[in-house]
MINULUM-391317 format. One record per residue: residue number from 1; chain; x, y, z of N, C-alpha, C in turn; residue in one letter. Coordinates in nm, 4 decimals, decimal comma, padded with zeros to 6 digits. Example, Ala and Ser with C-alpha at 12.3 -4.5 7.8 and 13.67 -1.06 7.14 Angstrom:
<1; A; <01,3190; -00,5690; 00,7800>; <01,2300; -00,4500; 00,7800>; <01,3200; -00,3300; 00,7800>; a>,
<2; A; <01,2850; -00,2250; 00,7080>; <01,3670; -00,1060; 00,7140>; <01,2900; 00,0030; 00,7870>; s>,
//
This chain:
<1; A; <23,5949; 02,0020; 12,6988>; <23,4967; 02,0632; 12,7837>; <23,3581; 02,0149; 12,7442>; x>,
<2; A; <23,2730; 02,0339; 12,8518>; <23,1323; 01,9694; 12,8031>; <23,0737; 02,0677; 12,8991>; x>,
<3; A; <22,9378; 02,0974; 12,8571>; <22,8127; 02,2098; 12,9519>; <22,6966; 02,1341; 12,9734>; x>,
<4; A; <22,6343; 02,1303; 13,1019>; <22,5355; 02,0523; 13,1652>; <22,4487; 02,1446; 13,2195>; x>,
<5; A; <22,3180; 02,2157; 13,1827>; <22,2521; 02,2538; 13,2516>; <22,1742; 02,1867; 13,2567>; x>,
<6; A; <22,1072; 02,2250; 13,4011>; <21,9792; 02,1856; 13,4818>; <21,8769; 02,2756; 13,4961>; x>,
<7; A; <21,7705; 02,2449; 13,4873>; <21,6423; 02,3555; 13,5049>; <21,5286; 02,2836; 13,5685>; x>,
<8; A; <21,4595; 02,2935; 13,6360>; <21,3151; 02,2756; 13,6582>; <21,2081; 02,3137; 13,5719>; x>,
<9; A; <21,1604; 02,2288; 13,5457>; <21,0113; 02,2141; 13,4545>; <20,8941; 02,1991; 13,5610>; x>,
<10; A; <20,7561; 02,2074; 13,5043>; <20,6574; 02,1185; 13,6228>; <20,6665; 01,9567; 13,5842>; x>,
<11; A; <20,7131; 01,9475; 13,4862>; <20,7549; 01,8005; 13,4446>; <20,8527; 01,7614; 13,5507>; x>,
<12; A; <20,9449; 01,8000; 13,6018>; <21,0825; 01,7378; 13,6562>; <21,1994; 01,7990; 13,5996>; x>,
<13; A; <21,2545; 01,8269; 13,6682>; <21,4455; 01,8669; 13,6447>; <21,4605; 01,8228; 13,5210>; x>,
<14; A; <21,5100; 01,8638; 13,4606>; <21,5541; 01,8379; 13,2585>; <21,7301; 01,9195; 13,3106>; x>,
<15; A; <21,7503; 01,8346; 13,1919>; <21,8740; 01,8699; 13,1227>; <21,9458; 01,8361; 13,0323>; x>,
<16; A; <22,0112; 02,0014; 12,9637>; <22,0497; 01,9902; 12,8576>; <22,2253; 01,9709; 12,8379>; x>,
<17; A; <22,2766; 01,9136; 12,7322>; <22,4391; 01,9455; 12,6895>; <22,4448; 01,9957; 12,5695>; x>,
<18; A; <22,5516; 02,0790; 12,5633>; <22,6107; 02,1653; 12,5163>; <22,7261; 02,1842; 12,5113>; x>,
<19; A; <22,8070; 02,2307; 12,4392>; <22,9655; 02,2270; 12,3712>; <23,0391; 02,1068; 12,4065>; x>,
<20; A; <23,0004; 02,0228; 12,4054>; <23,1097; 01,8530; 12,3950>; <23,1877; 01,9046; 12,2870>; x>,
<21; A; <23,3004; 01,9423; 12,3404>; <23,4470; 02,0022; 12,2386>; <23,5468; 01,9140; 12,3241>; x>,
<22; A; <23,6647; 01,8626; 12,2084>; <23,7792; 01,8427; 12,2750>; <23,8952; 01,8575; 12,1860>; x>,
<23; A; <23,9898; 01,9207; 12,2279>; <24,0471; 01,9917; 12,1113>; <24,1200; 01,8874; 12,0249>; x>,
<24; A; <24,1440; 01,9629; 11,8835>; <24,1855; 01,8427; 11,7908>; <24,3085; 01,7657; 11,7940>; x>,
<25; A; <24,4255; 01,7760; 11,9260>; <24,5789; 01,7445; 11,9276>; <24,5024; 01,6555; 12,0100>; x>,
<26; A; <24,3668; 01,5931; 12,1197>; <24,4124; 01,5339; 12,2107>; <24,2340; 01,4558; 12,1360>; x>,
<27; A; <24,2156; 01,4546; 12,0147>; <24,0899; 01,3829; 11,9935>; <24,1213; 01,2022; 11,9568>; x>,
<28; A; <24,0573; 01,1488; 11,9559>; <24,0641; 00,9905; 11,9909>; <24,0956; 00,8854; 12,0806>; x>,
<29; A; <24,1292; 00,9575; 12,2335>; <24,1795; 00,9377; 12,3255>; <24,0542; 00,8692; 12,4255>; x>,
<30; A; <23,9030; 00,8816; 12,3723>; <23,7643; 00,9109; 12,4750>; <23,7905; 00,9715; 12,5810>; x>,
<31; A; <23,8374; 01,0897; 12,5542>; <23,7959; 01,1995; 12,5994>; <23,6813; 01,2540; 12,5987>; x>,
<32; A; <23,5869; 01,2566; 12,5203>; <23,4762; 01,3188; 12,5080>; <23,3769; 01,2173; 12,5562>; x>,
<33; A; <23,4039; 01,0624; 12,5336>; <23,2881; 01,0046; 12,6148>; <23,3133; 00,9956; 12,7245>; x>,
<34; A; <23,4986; 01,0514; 12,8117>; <23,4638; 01,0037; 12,9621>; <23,3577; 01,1406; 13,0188>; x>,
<35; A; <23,3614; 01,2701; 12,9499>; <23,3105; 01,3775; 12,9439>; <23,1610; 01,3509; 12,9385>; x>,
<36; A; <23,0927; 01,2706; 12,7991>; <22,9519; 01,2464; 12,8671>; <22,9171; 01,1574; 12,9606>; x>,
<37; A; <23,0376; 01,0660; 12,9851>; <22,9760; 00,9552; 13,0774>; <22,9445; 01,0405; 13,2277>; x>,
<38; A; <23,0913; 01,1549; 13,2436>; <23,0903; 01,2123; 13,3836>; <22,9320; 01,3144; 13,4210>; x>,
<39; A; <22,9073; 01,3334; 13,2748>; <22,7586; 01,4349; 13,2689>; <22,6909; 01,3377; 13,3242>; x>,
<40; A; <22,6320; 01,2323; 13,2641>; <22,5202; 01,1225; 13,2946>; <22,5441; 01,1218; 13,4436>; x>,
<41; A; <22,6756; 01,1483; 13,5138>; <22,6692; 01,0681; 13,6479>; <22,6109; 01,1701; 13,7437>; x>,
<42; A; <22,6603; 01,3051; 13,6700>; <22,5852; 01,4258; 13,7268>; <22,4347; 01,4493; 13,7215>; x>,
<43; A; <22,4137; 01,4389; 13,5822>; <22,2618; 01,4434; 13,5917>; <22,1690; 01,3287; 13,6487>; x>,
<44; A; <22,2541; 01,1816; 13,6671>; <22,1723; 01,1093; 13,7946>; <22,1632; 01,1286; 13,8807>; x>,
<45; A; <22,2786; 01,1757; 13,9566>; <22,3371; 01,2465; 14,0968>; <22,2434; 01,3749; 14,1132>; x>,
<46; A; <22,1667; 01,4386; 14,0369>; <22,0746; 01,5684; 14,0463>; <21,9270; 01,5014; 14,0195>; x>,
<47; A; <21,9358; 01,3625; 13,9688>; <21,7781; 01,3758; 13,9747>; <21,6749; 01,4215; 13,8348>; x>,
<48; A; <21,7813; 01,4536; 13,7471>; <21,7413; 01,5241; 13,6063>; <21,5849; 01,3763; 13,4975>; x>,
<49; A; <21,5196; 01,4073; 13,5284>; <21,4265; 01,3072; 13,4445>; <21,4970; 01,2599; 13,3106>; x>,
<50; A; <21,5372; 01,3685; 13,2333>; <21,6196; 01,3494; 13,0799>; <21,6961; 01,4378; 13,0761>; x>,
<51; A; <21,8014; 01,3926; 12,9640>; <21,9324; 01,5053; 12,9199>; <21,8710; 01,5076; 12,7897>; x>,
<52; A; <21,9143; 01,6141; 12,7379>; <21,8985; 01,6100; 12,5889>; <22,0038; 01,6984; 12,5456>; x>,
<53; A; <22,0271; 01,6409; 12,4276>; <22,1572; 01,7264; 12,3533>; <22,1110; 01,7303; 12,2181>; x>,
<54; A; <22,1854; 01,8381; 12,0950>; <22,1380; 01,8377; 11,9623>; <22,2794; 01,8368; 11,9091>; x>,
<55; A; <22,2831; 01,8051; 11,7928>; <22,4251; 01,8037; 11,6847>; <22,3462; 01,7764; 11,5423>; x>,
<56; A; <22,4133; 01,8252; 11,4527>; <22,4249; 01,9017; 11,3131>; <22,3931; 01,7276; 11,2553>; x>,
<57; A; <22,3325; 01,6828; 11,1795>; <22,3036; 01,5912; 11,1217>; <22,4704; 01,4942; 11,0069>; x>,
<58; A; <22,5992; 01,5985; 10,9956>; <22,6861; 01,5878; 10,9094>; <22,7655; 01,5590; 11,0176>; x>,
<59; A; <22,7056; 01,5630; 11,1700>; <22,8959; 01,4966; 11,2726>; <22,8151; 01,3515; 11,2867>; x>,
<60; A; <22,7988; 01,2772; 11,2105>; <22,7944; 01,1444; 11,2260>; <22,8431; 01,0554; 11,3125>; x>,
<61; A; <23,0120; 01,0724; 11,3401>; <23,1034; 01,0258; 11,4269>; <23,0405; 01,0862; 11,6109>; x>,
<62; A; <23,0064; 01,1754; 11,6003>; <22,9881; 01,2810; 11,6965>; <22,8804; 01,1766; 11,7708>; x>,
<63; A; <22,7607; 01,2050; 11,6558>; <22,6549; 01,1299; 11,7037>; <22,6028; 00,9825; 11,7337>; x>,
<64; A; <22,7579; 00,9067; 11,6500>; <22,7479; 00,7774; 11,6865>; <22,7991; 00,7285; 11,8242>; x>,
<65; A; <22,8675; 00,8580; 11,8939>; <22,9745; 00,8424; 12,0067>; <22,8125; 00,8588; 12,1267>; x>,
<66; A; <22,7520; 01,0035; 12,0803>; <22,6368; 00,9948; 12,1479>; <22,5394; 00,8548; 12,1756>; x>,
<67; A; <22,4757; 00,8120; 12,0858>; <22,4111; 00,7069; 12,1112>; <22,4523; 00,5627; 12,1406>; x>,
<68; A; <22,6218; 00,5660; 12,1599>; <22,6935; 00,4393; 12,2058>; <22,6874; 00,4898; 12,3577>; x>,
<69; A; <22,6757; 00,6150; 12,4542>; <22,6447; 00,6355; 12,5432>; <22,5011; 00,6407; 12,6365>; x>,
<70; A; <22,4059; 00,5773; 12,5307>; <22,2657; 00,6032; 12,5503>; <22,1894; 00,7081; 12,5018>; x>,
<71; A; <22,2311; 00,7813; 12,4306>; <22,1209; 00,9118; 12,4002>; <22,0530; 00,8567; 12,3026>; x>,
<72; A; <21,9102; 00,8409; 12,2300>; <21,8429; 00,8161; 12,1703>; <21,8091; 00,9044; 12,0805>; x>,
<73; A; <21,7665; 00,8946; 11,9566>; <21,7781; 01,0297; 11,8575>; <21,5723; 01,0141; 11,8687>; x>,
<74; A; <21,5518; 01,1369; 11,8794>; <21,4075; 01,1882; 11,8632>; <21,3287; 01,2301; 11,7613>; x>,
<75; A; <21,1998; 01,2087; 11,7398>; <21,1466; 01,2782; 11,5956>; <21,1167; 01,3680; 11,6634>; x>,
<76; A; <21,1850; 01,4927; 11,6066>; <21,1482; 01,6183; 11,6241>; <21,1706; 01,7468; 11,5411>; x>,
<77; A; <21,1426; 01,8383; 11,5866>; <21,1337; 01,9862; 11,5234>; <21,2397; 02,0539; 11,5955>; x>,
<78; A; <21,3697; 02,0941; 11,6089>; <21,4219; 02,1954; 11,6690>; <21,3820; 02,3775; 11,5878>; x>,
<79; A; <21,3423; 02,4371; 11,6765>; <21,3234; 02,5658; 11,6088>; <21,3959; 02,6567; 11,7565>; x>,
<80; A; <21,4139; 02,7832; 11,7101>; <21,5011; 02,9078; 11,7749>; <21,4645; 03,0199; 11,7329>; x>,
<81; A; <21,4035; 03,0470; 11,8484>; <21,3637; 03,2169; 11,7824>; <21,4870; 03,2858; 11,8821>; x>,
<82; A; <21,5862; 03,3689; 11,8296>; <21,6997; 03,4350; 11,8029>; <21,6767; 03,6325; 11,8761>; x>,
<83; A; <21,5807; 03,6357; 11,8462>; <21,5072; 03,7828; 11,8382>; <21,4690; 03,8758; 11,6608>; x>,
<84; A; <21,4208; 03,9499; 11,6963>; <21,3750; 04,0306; 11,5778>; <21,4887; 04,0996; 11,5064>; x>,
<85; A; <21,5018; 04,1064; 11,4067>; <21,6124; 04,1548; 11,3311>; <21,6393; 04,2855; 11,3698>; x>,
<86; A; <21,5234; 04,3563; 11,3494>; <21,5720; 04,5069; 11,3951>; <21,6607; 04,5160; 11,5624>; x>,
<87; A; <21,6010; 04,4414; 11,6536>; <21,6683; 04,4317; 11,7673>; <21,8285; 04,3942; 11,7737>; x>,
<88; A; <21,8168; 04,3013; 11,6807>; <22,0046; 04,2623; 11,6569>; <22,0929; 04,3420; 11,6248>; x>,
<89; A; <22,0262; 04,4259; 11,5462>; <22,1052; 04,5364; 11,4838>; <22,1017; 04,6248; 11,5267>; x>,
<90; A; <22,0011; 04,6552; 11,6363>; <21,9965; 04,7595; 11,7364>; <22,1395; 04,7489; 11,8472>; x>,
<91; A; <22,1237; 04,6086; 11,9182>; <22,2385; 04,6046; 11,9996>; <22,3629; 04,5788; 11,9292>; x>,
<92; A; <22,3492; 04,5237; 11,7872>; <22,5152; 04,5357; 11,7626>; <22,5431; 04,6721; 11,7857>; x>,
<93; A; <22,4638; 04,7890; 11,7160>; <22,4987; 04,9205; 11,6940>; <22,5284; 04,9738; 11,8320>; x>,
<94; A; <22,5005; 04,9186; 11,9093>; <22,4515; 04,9830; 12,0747>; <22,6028; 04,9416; 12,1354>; x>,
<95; A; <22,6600; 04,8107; 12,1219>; <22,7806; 04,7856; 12,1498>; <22,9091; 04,8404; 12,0702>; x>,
<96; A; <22,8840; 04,8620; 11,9661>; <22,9745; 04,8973; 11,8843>; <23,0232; 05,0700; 11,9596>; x>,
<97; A; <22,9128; 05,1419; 11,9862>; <22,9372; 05,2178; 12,0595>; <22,9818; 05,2222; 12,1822>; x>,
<98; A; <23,0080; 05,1407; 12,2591>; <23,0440; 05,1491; 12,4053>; <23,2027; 05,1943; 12,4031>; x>,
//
């Protein structure tokens, strides 16, 4: 499986990927690059200015599969603000109750 969203910016349509998984009985097959190749064809087919995707610096293999498809690695900062701690623990507690 692979996830392709699209969004509008005032920049232009962006998009991101997300979960390029393929399970481990059917891995080495390129499966996963016919998976990004079919993204790329989507996000040309939409018009998307850029895709961007992130992976863990230790899937090496992962990321060499990425940039044999064109993705280019960026100098950058990824940061995530998550929410406030007290809030997390607010809705775990809040679900735990339902």
């Amino acid at each position: 499986m692979a996830t392709l969203a699209s969004f509008p910016l005032p920049t232009g349509w962006r998009g991101h990927v997300d979960d390029v998984v393929v399970d481990d009985a059917h891995r080495g097959r390129g499966i996963a690059r016919k998976l990004l190749e079919a993204i790329i064809d989507l996000a040309e087919q939409r018009g998307l200015r850029t895709l961007d995707l992130t992976s863990r610096p230790s899937r090496a293999a992962a990321i060499a599969l990425y940039e044999s498809v064109g993705f280019v690695r960026r100098d950058s900062t990824l940061m995530r603000y998550a929410g406030r701690p007290a809030s997390r623990t607010d809705l775990t507690a809040e679900r735990a109750h339902r």
